[in-house]
Every structure is written in C-alpha cells, then in structure tokens.
GULO-5432 format. One record per residue (C-alpha): residue number from 0; residue in three letters; x, y, z. Coordinates in pm, whole numbers. Layout:
// GULO-5432
> NUM,ALA,X,Y,Z
...
***
This chain:
// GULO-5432
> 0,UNK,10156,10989,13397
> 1,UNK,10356,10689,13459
> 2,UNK,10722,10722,13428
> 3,UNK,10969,10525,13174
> 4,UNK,11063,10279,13513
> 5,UNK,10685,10240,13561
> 6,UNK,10598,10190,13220
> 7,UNK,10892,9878,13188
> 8,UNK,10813,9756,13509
> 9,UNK,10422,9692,13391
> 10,UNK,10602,9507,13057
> 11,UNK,10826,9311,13258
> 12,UNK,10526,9164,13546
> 13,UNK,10320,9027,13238
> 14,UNK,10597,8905,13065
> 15,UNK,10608,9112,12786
> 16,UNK,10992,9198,12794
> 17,UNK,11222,8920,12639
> 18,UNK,11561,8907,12632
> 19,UNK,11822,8707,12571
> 20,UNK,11677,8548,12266
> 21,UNK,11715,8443,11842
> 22,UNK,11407,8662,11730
> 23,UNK,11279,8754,11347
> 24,UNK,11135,9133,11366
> 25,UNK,10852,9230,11110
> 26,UNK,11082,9387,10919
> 27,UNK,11281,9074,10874
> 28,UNK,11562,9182,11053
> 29,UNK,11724,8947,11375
> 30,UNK,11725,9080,11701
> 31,UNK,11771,8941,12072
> 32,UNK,11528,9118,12276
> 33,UNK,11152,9150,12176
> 34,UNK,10879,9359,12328
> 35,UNK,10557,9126,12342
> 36,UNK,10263,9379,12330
> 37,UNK,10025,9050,12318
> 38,UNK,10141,8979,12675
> 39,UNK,10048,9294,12778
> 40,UNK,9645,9301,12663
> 41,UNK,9511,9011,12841
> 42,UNK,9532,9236,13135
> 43,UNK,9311,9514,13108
> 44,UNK,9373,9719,13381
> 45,UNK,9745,9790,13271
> 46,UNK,9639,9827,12913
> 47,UNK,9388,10075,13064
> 48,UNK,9627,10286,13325
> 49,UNK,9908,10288,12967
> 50,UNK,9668,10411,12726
> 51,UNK,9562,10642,13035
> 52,UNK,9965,10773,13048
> 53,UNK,9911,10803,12627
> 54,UNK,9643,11031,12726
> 55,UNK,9804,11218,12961
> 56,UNK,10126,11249,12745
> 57,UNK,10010,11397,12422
> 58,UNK,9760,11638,12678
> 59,UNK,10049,11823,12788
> 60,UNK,10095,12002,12432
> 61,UNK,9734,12028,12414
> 62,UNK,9762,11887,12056
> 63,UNK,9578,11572,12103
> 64,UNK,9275,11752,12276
> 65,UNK,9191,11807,11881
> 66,UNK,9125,11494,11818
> 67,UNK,8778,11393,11761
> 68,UNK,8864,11007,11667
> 69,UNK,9115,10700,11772
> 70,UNK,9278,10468,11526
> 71,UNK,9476,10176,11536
> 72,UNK,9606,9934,11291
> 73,UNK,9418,9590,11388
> 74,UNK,9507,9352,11637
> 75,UNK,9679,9554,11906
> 76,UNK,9560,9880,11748
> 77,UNK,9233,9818,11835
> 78,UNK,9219,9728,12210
> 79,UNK,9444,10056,12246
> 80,UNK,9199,10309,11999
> 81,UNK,8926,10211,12275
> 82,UNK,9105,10270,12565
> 83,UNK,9264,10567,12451
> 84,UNK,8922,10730,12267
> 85,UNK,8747,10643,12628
> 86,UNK,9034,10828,12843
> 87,UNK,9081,11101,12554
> 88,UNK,8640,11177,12580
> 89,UNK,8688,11173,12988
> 90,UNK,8972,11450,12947
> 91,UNK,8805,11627,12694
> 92,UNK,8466,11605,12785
> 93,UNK,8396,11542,12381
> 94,UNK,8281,11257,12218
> 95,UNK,8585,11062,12109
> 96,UNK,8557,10758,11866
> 97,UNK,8762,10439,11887
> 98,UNK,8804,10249,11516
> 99,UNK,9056,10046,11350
> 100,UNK,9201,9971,11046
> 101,UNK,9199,9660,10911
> 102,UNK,9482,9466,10704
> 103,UNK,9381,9377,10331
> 104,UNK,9352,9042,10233
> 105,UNK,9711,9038,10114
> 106,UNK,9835,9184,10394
> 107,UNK,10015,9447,10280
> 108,UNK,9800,9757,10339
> 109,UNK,9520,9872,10570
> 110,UNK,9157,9926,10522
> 111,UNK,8872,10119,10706
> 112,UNK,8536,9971,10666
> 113,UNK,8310,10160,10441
> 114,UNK,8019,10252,10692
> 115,UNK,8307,10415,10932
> 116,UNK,8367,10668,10619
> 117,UNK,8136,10920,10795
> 118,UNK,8373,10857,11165
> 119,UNK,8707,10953,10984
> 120,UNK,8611,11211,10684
> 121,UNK,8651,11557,10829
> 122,UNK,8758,11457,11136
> 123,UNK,9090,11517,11338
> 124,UNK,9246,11224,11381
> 125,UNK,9503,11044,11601
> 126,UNK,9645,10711,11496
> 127,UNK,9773,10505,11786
> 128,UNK,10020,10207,11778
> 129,UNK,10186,9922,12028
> 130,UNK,10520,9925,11913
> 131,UNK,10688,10092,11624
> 132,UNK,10982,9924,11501
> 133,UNK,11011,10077,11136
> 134,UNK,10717,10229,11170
> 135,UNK,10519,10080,10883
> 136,UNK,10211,9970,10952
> 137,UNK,10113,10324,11122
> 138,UNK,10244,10521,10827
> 139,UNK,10003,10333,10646
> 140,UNK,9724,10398,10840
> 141,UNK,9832,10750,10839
> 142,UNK,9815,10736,10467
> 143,UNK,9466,10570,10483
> 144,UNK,9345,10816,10730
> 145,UNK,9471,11086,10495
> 146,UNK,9296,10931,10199
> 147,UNK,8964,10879,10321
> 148,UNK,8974,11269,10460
> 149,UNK,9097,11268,10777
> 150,UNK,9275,11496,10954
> 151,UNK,9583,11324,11107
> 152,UNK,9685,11543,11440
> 153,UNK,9977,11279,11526
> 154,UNK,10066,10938,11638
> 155,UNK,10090,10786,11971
> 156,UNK,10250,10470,12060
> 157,UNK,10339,10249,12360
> 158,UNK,10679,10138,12281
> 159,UNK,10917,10353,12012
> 160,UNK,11205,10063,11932
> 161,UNK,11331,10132,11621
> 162,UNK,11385,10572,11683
> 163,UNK,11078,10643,11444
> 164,UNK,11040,10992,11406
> 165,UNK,10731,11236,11314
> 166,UNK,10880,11314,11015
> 167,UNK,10968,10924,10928
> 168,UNK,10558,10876,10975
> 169,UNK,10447,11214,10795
> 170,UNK,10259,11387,11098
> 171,UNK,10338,11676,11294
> 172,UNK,10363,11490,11633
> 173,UNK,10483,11183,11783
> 174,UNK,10459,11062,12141
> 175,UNK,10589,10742,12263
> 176,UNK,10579,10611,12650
> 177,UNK,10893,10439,12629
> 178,UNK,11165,10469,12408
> 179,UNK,11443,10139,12361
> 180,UNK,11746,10081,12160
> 181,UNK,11744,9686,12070
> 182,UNK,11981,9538,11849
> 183,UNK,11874,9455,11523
> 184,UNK,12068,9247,11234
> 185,UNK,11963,9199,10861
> 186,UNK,11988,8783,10857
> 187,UNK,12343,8782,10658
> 188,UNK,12507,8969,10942
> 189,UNK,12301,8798,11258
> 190,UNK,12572,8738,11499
> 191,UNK,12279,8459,11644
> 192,UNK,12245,8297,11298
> 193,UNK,12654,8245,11315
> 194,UNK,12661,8089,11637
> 195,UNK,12364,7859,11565
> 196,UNK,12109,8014,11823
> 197,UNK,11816,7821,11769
> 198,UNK,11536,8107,11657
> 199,UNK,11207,8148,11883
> 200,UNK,10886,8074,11723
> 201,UNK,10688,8137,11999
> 202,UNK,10669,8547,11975
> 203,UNK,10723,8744,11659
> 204,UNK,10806,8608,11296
> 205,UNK,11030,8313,11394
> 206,UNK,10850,8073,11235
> 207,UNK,10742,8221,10890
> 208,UNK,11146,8240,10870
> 209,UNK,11163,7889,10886
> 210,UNK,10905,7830,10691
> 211,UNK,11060,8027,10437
> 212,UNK,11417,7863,10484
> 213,UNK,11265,7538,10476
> 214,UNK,11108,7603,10092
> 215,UNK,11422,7721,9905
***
C-alpha cells in the first residue's frame, strides 16, 4: 500500500497539487490550495496503482471484501469504481461491479440508471470518491444507494480535505489515502478577496463565482 509521502508525491508529478492560489471550493467557500483529481486521471497507471492502495486499505479490516459492487458519483467517480471493482474482484476472487451515479439534470442530486437496478438492489455496496471536501456528493450517493436497496458497507476516497467522518456520510466505515488540512474561508472573510488576489478559473469553481458576481 503506498504510503501518505507516496500517495502526495504521485499528486504533485502530474500536477495535481496547487498551492499558493485564489480558489472557489464546491462548497463555495475560498481556499488557497486545491487538490486537482482531473490532473491525476489522464494517467492511468497512477490512477490504477491508487485505487490499487484503496484496495489494499479497506482489505486490512476485511470489511470491504463484502462488497459485491463499486460506485462513484460521475466524472471522477467513475474512472475510480472501475479501477477499484477490477483490483477489489482480483483480491477477492468475486465478481465485483464498477457503476456510477449520475448527476440529475439540475444538478443537485444523483441518479442510477434504471437497467443497473438489478447491479445495486441487494447488493453490498461500496461508494468510492476523489476528494471529499464536505462530503456531499458521496452522502448522496450513499442515500441513493440506500434507496434503490443497496447495502452500503462504507466509503473510500483518495483525498479526505475537509475531516469528513463516517458518521458525517452515514456508513459504518471510511477510508481515505491521504488526509489534508487546507484553509478554507466563506467569501466575506477570504483574506484573498481583501487583498485583491485575482481568483483562478482554471481548476475548481472560479469562474461560476464570477459569473455570479458579474450578474448582481
């Protein structure tokens, strides 16, 4: 299993650590470091060896070996539920399956597609994520998971940022490869926003901010 060093060290050679920067989070909160899972999947043999270390970190409490399906919350979600369902059937020696859940047209909750009913119903599940900041999207999924009949076992996740707990997400275990503190502002108290640090657009939800400043 690769170590919390090892883990950073394959974040920082693809460029997927940023520092020293004006972001806007998801949850609309400022911040100056961002972890850029996108950077991270274009190369798929360090995708592979992390959700390989996901694998091998959940296997130690022998919880995960339960599982009988993967899911992740689309876009990130769903490279890792392959990798991880693939690594999880070669421990196991079960068949695993990798699905995702896919955002309504609103974008404010999570579907599964009707003909994967049969894939999650019954099933033990494990919901995997990139990066939980508050946490939301996979406690939705949870929920969905829940609904449709699965059994949720836990959630696994590259990157814990914002100290989401199992109890936060409503499952009875949560694994994370690396955990980080970042700073984090609501916008009235940004320390960035004072000192007129220009915001990045290019990674997270710079420039929906702007968008919205630019409309009141």
């Amino acid at each position: 299993m690769l170590s919390h060093e090892e883990v950073m060290a394959k974040f920082a050679a693809v460029g997927a650590v940023i520092t020293a920067s004006h972001l806007v989070y998801t949850s609309g909160k400022h911040g100056s470091a961002y972890v850029d899972k996108d950077a991270i999947y274009p190369f798929v043999n360090i995708t592979a060896d992390l959700c390989q270390s996901l694998v091998d970190l959940a296997a130690r409490d022998n919880w995960m070996s339960l599982a009988t399906v993967v899911i992740g919350p689309e876009r990130g979600g769903i490279i890792l539920s392959q990798w991880t369902a693939y690594h999880l059937t070669r421990l196991t020696g079960n068949v695993v399956l990798g699905v995702y859940a896919e955002k309504t047209d609103d974008g404010q909750d999570f579907l599964i597609k009707p003909r994967w009913l049969k894939h999650v119903q019954g099933r033990n599940a494990l919901v995997v994520e990139d990066v939980l900041t508050t946490g939301g999207s996979a406690r939705k999924v949870v929920e969905l998971v829940q609904t449709m009949g699965g059994l949720v076992q836990g959630v696994i996740a590259l990157c814990n940022r914002g100290g989401i707990t199992a109890e936060d997400l409503n499952v009875p275990k949560l694994c994370s490869l690396v955990d980080v503190n970042l700073d984090s502002w609501d916008e009235v108290d940004c320390p960035l926003c004072k000192d007129g640090v220009p915001i990045n657009t290019q990674v997270g939800h710079g420039k929906e901010f702007l968008a919205r400043q630019k409309s009141k």
